[in-house]
LOBATOR-545809 format. One record per residue (C-alpha): x, y, z; residue in one letter. Coordinates in steps of 0.5 Angstrom, whole numbers, plus 500, padded with zeros to 3 digits. Layout:
REM residues N
XYZA ...
REM end
This chain:
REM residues 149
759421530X 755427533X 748427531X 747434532X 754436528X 750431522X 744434522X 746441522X 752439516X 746436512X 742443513X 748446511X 749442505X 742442502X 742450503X 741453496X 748457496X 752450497X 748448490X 746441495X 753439494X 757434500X 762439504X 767434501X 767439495X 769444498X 774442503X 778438496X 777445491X 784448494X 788441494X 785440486X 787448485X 794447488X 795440483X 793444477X 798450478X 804447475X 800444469X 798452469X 805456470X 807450465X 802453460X 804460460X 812458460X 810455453X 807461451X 811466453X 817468449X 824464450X 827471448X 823475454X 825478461X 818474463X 820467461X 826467467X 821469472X 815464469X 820458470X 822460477X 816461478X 814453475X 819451479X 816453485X 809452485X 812445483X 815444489X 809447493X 805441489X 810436491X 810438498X 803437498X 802431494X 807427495X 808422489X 805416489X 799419492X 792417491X 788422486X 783427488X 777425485X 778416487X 782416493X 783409491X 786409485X 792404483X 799407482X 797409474X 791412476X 787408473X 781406477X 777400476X 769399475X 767398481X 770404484X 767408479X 760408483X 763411488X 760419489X 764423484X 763431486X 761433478X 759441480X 765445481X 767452480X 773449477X 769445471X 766446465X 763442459X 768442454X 764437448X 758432449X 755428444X 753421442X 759416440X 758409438X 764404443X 766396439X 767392447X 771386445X 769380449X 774375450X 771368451X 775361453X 775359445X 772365442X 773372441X 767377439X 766385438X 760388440X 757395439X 754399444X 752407443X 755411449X 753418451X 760422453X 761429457X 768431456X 770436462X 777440462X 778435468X 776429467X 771424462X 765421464X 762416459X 754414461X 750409457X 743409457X 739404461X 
REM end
């Protein structure tokens, strides 16, 4: 509520080092990070030899990091990136017009391209299927699926 405090945040936000991203983006990095670890030290379980020293310690270690994440992000909790998401994790049309933060250090473009998606649109006594040509980018993280306007 302190209009000084805002304008010197918006300063703060349009500066180039902070690449005019909200504060929000960097107060969520170390929560996404901490989510991740598991799926991380799981990865690195898979790929170390059952047969090896390292494999014990790689356990504990998935161990621990899970339950640091789970002390963090009890579950049933919200997504990091849609707070209002249900239960699944799946979220709904209207809430995917809230303000996503698209630029992290911790993203990157995997695969973009043009695709072409069937919409089935069901009717009181009819059912039809129509195309539409979607653009998509594929993140290690997330996927977002645009259409032109």
């Amino acid at each position: 509520t302190n209009p000084a405090f805002k304008e010197v945040l918006s300063r703060i936000e349009s500066h180039e080092d902070c690449r005019n991203l909200p504060m929000i983006s960097f107060l969520i990095l170390p929560m996404q990070r901490v989510t991740r670890l598991p799926l991380l030290m799981d990865t690195i379980c898979q790929k170390t030899p059952k047969d090896s020293a390292k494999y014990e310690n790689c356990k504990q270690a998935l161990k621990e990091v899970s339950k640091v994440r789970s002390i963090l992000m009890p579950s049933g909790s919200h997504s990091l990136f849609h707070p209002k998401c249900d239960q699944s994790g799946l979220q709904s049309d209207v809430l995917a017009l809230q303000p996503f933060p698209l630029v992290s250090s911790s993203r990157w473009l995997v695969k973009r391209g043009e695709l072409t998606a069937y919409v089935e649109d069901t009717g009181l006594f009819s059912k039809r299927t129509s195309k539409q040509q979607v653009y998509f980018f594929l993140f290690n993280d997330v996927l977002i699926i645009t259409k032109k306007k």
